[in-house]
C-alpha positions as CSV (number, residue, x, y, z in Angstrom):
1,X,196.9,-190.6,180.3
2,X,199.5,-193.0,181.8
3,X,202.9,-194.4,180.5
4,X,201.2,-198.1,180.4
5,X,198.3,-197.0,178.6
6,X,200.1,-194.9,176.1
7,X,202.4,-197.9,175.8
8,X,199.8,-200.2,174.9
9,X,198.1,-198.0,172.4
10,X,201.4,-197.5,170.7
11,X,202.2,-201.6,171.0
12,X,198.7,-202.3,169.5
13,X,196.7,-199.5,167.4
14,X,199.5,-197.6,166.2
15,X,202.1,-200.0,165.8
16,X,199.3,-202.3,163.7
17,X,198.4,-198.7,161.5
18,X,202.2,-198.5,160.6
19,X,203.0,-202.2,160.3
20,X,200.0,-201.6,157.8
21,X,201.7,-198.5,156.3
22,X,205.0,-200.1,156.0
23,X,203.7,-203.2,154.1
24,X,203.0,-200.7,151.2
25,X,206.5,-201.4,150.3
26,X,205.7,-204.8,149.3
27,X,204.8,-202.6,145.6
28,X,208.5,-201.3,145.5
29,X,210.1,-204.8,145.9
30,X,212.4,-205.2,142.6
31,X,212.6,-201.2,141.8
32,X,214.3,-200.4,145.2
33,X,216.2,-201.8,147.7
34,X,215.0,-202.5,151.3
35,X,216.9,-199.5,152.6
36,X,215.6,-197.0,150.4
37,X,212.1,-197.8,151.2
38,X,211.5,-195.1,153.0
39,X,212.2,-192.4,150.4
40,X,208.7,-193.6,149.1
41,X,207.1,-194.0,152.5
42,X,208.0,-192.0,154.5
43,X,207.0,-188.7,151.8
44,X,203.7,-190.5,150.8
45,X,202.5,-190.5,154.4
46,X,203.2,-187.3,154.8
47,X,201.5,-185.9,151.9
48,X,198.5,-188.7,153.0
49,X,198.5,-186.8,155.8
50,X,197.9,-183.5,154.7
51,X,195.9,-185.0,151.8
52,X,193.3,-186.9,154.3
53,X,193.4,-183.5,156.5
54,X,192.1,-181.3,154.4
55,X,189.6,-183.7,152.5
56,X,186.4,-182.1,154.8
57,X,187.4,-179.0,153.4
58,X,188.5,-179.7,149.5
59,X,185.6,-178.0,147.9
60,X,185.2,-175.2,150.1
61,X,189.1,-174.3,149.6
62,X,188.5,-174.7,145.6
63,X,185.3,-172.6,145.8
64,X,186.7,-169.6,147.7
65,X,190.2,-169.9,145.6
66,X,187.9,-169.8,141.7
67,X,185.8,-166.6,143.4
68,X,189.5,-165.1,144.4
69,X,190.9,-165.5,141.1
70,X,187.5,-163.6,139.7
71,X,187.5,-161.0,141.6
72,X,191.4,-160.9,140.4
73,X,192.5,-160.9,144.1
74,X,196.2,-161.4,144.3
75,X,196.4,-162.0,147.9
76,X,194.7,-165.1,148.7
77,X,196.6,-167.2,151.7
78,X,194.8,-165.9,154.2
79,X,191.5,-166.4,153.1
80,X,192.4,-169.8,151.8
81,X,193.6,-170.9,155.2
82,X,190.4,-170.2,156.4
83,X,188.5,-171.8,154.1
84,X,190.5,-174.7,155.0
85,X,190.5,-174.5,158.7
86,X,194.3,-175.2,158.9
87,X,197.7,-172.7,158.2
88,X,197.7,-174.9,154.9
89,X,195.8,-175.8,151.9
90,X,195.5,-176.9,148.8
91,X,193.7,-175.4,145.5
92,X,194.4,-178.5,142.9
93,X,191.1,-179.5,141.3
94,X,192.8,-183.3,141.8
95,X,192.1,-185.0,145.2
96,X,194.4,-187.8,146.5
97,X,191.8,-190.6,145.4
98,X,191.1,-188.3,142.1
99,X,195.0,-189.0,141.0
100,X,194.1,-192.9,140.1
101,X,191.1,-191.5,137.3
102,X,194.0,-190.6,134.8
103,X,196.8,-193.4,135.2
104,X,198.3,-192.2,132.2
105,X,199.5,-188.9,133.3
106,X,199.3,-190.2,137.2
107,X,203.0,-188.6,137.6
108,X,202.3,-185.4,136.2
109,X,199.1,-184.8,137.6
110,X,200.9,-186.0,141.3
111,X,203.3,-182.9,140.2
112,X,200.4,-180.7,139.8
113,X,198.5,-181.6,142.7
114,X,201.5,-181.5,145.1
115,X,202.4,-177.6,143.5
116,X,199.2,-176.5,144.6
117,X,199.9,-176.8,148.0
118,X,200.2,-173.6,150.3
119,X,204.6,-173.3,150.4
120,X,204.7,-174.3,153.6
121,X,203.7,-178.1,152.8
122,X,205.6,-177.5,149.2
123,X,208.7,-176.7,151.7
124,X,208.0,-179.9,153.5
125,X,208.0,-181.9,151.0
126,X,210.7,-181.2,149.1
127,X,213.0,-181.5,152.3
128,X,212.0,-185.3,151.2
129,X,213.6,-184.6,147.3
130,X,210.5,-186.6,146.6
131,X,210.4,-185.5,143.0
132,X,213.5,-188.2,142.0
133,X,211.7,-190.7,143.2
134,X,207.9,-189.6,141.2
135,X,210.1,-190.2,138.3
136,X,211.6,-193.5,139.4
137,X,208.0,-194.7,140.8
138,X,206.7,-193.9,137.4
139,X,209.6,-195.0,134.9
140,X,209.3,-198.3,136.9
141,X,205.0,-198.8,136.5
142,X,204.2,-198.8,140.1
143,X,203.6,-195.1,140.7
144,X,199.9,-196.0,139.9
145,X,200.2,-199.4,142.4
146,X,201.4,-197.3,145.3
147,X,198.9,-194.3,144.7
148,X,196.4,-197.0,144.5
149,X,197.5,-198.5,148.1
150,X,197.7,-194.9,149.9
151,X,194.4,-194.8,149.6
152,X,193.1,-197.8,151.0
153,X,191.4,-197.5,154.0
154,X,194.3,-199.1,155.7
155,X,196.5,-195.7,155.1
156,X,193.5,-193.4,156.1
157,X,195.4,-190.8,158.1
158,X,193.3,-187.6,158.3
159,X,193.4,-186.0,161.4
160,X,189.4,-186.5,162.3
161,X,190.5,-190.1,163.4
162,X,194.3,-190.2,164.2
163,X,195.7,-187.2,166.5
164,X,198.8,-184.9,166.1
165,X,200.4,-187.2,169.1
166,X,198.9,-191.0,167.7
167,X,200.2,-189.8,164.6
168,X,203.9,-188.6,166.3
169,X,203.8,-192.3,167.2
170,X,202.9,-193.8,164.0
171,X,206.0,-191.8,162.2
172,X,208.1,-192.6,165.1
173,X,207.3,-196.4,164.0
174,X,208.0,-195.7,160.3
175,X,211.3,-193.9,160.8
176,X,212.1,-196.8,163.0
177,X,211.9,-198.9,160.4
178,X,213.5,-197.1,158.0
179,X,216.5,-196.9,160.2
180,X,216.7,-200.8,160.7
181,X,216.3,-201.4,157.3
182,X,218.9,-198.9,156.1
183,X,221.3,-200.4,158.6
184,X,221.4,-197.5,160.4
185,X,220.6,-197.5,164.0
186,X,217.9,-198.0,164.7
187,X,215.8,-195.0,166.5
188,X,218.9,-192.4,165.5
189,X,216.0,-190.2,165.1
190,X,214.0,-190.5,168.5
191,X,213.6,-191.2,172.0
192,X,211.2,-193.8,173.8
193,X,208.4,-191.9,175.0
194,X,208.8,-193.7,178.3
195,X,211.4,-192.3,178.7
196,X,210.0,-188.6,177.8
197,X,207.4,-188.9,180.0
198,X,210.0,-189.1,183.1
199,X,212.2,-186.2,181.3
200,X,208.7,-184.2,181.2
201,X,207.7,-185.3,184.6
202,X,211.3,-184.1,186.5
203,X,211.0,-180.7,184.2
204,X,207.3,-179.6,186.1
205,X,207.3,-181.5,189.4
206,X,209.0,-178.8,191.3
207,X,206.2,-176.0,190.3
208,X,203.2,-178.2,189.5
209,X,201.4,-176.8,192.3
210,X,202.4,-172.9,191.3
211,X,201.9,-174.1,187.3
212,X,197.6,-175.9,188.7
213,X,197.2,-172.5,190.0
214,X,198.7,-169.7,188.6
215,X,198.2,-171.4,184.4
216,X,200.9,-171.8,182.0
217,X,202.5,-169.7,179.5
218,X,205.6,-171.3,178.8
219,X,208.0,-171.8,175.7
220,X,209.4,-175.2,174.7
221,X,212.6,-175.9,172.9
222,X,214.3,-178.9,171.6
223,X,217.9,-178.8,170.1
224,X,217.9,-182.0,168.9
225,X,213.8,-182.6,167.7
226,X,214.5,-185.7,165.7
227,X,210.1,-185.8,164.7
228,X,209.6,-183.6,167.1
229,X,208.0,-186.2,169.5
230,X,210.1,-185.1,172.7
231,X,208.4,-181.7,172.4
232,X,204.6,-183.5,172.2
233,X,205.2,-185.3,175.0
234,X,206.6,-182.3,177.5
235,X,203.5,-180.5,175.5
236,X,200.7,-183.3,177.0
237,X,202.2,-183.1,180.3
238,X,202.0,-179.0,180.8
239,X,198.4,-179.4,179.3
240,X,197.5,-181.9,181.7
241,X,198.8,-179.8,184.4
242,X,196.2,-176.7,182.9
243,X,194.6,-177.1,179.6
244,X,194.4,-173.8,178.6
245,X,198.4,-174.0,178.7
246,X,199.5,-171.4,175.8
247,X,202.8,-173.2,174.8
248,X,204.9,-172.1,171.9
249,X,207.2,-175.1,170.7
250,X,210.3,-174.3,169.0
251,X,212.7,-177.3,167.9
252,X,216.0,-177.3,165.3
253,X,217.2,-180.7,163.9
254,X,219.7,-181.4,161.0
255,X,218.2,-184.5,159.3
256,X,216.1,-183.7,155.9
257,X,213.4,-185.8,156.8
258,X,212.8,-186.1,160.5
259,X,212.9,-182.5,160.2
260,X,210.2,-182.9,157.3
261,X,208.1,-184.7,159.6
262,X,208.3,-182.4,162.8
263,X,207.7,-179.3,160.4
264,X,204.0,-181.4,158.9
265,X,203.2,-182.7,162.8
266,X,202.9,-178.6,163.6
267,X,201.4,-177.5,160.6
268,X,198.2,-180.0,161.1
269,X,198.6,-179.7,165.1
270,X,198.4,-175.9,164.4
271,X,201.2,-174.8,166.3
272,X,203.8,-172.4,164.3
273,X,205.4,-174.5,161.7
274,X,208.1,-171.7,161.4
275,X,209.4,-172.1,164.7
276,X,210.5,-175.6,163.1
277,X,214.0,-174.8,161.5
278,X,216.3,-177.3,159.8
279,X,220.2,-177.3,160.1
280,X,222.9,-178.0,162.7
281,X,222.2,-176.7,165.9
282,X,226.6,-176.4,166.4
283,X,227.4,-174.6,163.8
284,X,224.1,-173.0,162.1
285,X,222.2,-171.7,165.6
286,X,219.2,-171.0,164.4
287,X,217.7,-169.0,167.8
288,X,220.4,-167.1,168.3
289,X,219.4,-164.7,171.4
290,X,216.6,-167.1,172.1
291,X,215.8,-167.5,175.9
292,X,213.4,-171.0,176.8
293,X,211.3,-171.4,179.9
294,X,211.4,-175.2,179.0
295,X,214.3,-177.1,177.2
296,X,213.6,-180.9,176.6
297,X,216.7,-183.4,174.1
298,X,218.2,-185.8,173.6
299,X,221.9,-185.2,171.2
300,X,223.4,-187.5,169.8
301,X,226.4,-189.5,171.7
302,X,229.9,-189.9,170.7
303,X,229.4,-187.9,167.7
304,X,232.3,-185.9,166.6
305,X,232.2,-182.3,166.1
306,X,234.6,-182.2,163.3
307,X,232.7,-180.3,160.5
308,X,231.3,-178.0,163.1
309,X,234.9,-177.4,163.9
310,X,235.5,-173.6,162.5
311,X,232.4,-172.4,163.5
312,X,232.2,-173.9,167.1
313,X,235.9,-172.5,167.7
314,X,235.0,-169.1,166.2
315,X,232.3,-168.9,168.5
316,X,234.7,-170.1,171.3
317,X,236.5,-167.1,171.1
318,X,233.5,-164.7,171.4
319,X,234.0,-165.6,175.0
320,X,230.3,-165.0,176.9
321,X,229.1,-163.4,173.8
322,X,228.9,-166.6,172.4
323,X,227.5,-170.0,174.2
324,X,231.0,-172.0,173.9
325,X,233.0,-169.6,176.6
326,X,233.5,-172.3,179.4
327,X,235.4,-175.0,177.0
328,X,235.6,-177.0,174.4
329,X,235.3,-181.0,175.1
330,X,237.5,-183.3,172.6
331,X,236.7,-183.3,169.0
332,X,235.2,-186.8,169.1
333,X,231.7,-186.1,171.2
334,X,229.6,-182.9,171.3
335,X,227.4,-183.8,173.8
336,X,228.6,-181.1,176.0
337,X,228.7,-178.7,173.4
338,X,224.7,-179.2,172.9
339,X,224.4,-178.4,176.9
340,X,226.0,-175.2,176.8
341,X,223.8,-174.3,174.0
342,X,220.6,-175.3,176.3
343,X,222.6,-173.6,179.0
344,X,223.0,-170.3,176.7
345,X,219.4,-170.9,176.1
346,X,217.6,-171.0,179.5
347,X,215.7,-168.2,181.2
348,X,216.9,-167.1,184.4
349,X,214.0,-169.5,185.9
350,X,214.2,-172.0,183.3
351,X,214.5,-175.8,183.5
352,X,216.2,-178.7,180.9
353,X,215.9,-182.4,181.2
354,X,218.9,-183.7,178.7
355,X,219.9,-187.4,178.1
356,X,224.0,-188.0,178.1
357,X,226.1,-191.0,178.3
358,X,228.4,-191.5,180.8
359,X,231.1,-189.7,179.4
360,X,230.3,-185.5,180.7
361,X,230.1,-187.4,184.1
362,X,233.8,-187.8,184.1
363,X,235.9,-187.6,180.8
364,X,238.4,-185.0,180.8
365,X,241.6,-184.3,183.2
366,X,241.8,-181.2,185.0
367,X,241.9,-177.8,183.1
368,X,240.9,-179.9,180.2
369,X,237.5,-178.6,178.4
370,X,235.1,-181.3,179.7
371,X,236.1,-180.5,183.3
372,X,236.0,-177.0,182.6
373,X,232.2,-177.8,181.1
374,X,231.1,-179.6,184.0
375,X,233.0,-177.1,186.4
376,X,230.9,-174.3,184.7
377,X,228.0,-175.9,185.9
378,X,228.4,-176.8,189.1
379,X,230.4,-173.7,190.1
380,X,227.3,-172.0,188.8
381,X,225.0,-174.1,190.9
382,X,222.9,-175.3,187.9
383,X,222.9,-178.9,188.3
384,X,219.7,-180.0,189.8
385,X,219.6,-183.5,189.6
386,X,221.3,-186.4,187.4
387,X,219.4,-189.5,187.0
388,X,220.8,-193.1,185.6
389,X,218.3,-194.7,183.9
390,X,218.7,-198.6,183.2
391,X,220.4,-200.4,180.6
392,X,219.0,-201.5,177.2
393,X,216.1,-198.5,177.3
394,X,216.8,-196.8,174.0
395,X,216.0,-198.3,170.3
396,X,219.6,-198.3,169.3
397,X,221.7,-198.7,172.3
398,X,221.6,-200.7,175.6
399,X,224.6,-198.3,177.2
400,X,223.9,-196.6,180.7
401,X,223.1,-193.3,179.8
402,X,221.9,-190.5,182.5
403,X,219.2,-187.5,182.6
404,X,220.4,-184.5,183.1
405,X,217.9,-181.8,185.2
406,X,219.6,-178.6,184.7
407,X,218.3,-175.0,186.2
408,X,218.9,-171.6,187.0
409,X,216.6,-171.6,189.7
410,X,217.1,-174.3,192.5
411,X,214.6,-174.2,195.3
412,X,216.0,-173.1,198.7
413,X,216.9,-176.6,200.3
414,X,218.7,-177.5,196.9
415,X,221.0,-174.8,196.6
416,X,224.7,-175.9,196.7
417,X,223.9,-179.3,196.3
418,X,223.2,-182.3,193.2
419,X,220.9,-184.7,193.6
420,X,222.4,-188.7,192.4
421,X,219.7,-190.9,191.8
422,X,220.4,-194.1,190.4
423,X,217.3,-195.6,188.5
424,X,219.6,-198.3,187.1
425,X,217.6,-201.1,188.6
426,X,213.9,-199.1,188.3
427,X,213.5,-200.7,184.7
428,X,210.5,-203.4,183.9
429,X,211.6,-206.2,180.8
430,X,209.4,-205.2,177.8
431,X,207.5,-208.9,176.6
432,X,209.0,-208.4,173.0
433,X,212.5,-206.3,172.7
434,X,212.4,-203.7,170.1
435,X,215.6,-203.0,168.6
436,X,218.0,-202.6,171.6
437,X,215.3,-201.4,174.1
438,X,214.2,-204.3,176.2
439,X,213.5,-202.5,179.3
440,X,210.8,-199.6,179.8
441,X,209.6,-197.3,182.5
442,X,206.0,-198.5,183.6
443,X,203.6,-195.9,185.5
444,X,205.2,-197.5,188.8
445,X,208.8,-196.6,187.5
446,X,208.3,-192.9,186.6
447,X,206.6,-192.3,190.1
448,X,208.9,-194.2,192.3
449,X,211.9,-192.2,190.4
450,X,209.4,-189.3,191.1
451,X,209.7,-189.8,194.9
452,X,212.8,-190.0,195.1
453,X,213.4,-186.9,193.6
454,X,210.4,-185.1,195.4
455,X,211.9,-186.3,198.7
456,X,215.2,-185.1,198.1
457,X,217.3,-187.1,200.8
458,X,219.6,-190.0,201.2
459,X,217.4,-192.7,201.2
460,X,216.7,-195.9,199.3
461,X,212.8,-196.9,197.7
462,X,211.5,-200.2,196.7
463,X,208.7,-201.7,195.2
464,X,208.5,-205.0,195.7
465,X,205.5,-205.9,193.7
466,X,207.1,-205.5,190.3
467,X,210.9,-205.4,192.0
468,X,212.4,-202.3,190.9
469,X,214.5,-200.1,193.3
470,X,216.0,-196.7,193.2
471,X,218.6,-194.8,195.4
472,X,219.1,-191.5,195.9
473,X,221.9,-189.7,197.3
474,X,222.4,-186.0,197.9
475,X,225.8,-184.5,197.4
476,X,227.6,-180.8,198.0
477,X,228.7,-179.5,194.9
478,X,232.2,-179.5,196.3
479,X,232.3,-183.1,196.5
480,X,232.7,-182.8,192.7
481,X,236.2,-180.6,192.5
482,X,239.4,-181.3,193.3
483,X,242.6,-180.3,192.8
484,X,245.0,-181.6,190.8
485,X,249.1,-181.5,192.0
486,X,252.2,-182.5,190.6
487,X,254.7,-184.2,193.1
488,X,258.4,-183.8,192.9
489,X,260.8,-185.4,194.4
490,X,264.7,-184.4,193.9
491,X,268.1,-185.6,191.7
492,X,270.4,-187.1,194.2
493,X,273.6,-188.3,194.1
494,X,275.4,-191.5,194.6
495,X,274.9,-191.4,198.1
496,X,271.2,-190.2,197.7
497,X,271.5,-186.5,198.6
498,X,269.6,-183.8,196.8
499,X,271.8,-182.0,194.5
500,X,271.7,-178.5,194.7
501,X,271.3,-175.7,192.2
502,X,271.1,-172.1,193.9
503,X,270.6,-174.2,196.8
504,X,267.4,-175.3,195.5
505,X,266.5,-179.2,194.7
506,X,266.6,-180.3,191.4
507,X,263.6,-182.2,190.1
508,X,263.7,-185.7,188.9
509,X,261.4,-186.0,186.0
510,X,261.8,-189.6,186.5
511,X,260.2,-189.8,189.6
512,X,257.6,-187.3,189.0
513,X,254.2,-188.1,190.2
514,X,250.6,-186.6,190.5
515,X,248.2,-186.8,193.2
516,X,244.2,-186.2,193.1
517,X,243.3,-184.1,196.4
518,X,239.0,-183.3,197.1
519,X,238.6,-180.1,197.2
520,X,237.6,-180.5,200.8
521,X,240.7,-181.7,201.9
522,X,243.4,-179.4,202.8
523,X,246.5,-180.0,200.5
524,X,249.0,-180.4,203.3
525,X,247.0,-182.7,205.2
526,X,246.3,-184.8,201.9
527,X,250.1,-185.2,201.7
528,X,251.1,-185.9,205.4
529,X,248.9,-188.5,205.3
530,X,249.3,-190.1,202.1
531,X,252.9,-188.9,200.3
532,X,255.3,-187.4,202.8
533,X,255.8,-190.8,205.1
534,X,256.6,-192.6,201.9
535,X,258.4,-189.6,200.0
536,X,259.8,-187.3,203.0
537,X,261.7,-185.5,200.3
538,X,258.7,-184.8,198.1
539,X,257.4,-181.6,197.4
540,X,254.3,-179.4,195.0
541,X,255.7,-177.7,191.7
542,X,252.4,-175.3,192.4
543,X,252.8,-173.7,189.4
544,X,251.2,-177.2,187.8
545,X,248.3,-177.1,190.2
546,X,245.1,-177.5,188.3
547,X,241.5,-177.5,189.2
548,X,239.4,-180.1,188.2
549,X,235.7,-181.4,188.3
550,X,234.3,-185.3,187.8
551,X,231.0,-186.6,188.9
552,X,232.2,-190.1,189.9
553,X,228.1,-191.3,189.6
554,X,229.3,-195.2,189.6
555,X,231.9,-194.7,192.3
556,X,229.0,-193.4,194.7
557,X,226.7,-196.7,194.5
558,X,229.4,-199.0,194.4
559,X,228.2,-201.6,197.0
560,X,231.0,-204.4,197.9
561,X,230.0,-207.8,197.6
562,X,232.4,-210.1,199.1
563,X,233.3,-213.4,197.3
564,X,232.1,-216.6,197.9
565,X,234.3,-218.3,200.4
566,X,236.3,-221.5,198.6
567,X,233.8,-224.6,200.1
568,X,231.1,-222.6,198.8
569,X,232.4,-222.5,195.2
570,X,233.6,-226.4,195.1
571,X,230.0,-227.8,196.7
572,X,228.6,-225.5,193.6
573,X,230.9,-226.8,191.3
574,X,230.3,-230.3,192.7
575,X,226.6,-230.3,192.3
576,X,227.1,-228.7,188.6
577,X,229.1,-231.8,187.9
578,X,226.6,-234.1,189.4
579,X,223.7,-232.6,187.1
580,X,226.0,-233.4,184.1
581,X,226.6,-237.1,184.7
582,X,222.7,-237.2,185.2
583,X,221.8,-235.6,182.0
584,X,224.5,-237.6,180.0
585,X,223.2,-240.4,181.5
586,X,219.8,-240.0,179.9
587,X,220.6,-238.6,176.4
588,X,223.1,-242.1,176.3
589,X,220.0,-244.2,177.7
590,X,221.6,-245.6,180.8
């Protein structure tokens, strides 16, 4: 299914089911405040969910758990899963719609029915702490009102009608509207799925061929899952490529209830719930010794790492025992803390699309720990590709931010080189903004991006249909290190002679200097050309010789655009002036 279509079904269908959804909250107007809407919502879908799910299957489950309990079997899960054709169930003699017969005891009979779910659900849902807000709904009258609106056909959401992935998008929605409401940026919690679907194309186009033929058995991983919608997506593409794909999805995020949500999306997709793990991927790495064929985030940007601190630096120190050896980047953004772990992470013939501002490209002096970071990489020849995708393409922020195609593995012809492709200008303007994102990747996007990279050359690709362009240059990873030198030049005295000490020059801090050199330029011919005929008496301290790294990605598609020449600007200037008179001429009558 293509990006458009997707796009349209989400625009239409599933943004109407949520917009439907959300309007439930109309019933808590007065008892909570617009931002804590979603502590009702959000929950009560998910227990719809489950609820509507297993509906088909209510009696069956309730049968087979009374002729358990005779037979005085203690061991029932397994059989009860079965009965209920999913890893979960419930045995409460209560369904959903059964909750509104007794609306005097509607809160403790909501208790009783939620308590009879198999743990894993129970596990779910209290990651929501949903049981404060039972008490609240109830003490307040409208426990009943909302019960009473979850089961309108409106908020039908079993999975006989909506899919694991339609439903990925309707939460996507909800938590998207929780965010705006709570002030919070919006789409904290998730990524565009255009912008997925390019991630998930640049992680299988170099083996699609191999993957049609040969099948898929592949692991998935996200660091960062948010809902867990990154890991659908790359999981729709590899079935696409061979429907019998046998994928195992794994995914760690820190918030309570995206987490909640990922955790329910695998339970009812039937995946393993328990490779679903809540906590902070930094400091609380729940996949220790993990290795990943496939590696798909997005991490958060500019968010510091300070309560991660002690255990990040702890793990520092275990040198390549741990995944922080290379460096450490400032304490104010951990993006590149979240690529080592995916680094640390990846099989020996593994692949990782990750999305990073422009900060890794180039933050960081020499010998600092972003350079180091991004030294690591390239010196290891793991940096496949970086893409910039266009402004304004992500629910809560218009920056430029890049993808990242990291492997182990680079085919023959890309070894010792990056591929630069700038996609800034491969963006089509979305008819109605949402949030910050006003541009999106259309079918036509993701394959001329797709080219590009396939290609693999210098060369520039346009589509002048729907005008959007992309360039793409190939570099050495050399071009990427340089070395940094500190320039000295002497004391003198009042007649500007070096003075002496052991018949050495003496250094004048005050004229100290330092000079960037490419690696692939020698260090003496740097400075005969640039330093010594304006500093004869200048000369390297190479003891402060460092090596650095920076991927200048703007610097290489800078294009030069003269200015307009001064008759130029004054006959525009002119004409602007002319305009004015005529329309002040007409507002004035004249």
């Amino acid at each position: 299914m293509g990006t458009e279509e997707l796009s349209k079904r989400t625009t239409v269908n599933i943004q109407e089911k949520a917009n439907l959804i959300w309007a439930i909250a109309d019933k808590l107007v007065g008892t909570y405040k617009p931002h804590e809407y979603g502590n009702v919502i959000l929950p009560m879908c998910v227990i719809k969910r489950f609820s509507d799910t297993l509906a088909p299957t209510k009696q069956k489950v309730i049968d087979t758990n009374e002729m358990l309990e005779k037979r005085g079997l203690a061991v029932k899960d397994g059989f009860l899963r079965s009965a209920s054709g999913y890893d979960f169930y419930n045995t409460s003699p209560f369904t959903f719609e059964g909750l509104l017969s007794d609306p005097e005891n509607i809160a403790d009979n909501l208790r009783s029915y939620l308590n009879h779910f198999s743990n894993n659900v129970i596990d779910v849902i209290e990651k929501f702490d949903f049981d404060k807000e039972i008490t609240k709904l109830d003490n307040n009258g409208i426990l009943y009102n909302v019960i009473a609106e979850f089961n309108t056909k409106k908020a039908y959401m079993g999975a006989d009608e909506i899919s694991a992935v339609d439903m990925g998008y309707i939460f996507e929605e909800l938590v998207r509207k929780f965010s705006e409401s709570y002030d919070e940026q919006a789409g904290a919690h998730f990524t565009a799925r255009d912008i997925i679907y390019l991630m998930a194309e640049l992680l299988v186009a170099p083996r699609r061929k191999e993957l049609q033929e040969e099948g898929i058995t592949a692991s998935v991983y996200d660091m960062a899952m948010g809902t867990s919608q990154m890991l659908d997506c790359l999981s729709e593409k590899l079935h696409e490529i061979d429907e019998d794909a046998q994928l195992t999805e794994f995914g760690q995020e820190l918030n309570e209830q995206t987490f909640a949500i990922a955790k329910a999306n695998m339970l009812i997709k039937g995946g393993n719930a328990e490779n679903m793990k809540h906590g902070n991927t930094l400091s609380d790495d729940k996949f220790s010794g993990y290795k990943f064929d496939y590696i798909i985030s997005n991490p958060p940007f500019g968010i510091e790492w300070k309560n991660e601190k002690s255990a990040v630096e702890a793990e520092h120190k275990l040198g390549e025992a741990g995944r922080f050896a290379p460096g450490l980047p400032a304490i104010g953004d951990s993006q590149q803390l979240f690529v080592l772990n995916g680094v640390a992470k990846l099989k020996d013939n593994g692949r990782m699309a990750i999305i990073q501002n422009g900060s890794p490209l180039f933050k960081g002096d020499a010998g600092s720990g972003e350079s180091n970071i991004r030294g690591y990489l390239l010196e290891n020849d793991w940096i496949e590709a970086i893409v910039q995708i266009p402004n304004d393409m992500f629910y809560n922020t218009g920056i430029a931010t890049y993808i990242w195609v990291i492997t182990k593995e680079k085919s023959a012809e890309r070894v010792g080189k990056v591929q630069l492709i700038d996609a800034s200008k491969c963006g089509v303007k979305r008819r109605k903004s949402i949030g910050s994102k006003r541009n999106e990747f259309t079918d036509e996007c993701i394959s001329l991006i797709s080219k590009a990279y396939d290609e693999f050359k210098d060369a520039h690709y346009k589509d002048e249909e729907i005008d959007i362009e992309v360039e793409s240059k190939i570099k050495d990873v050399e071009d990427f290190k340089f070395s940094k030198v500190t320039v000295d030049r002497p004391i003198t005295d009042e007649n500007g002679n070096p003075i002496l000490k052991k018949g050495k020059p003496q250094a004048d801090s005050g004229k100290r200097d330092t000079e960037t050199i490419p690696w692939k330029e020698k260090i003496e011919t740097y400075m005969e050309k640039n330093v010594y005929p304006y500093a004869s008496d200048a000369w390297i301290d190479e003891k402060k010789t460092k090596i650095g790294y920076e991927i200048p990605f703007t610097r290489e598609f800078y294009k030069y655009a003269a200015p307009r020449n001064s008759e130029e600007i004054f006959a525009s200037l002119q004409s602007l002036d002319e305009k004015e008179q005529e329309l002040m001429a007409k507002i004035i009558g004249r």
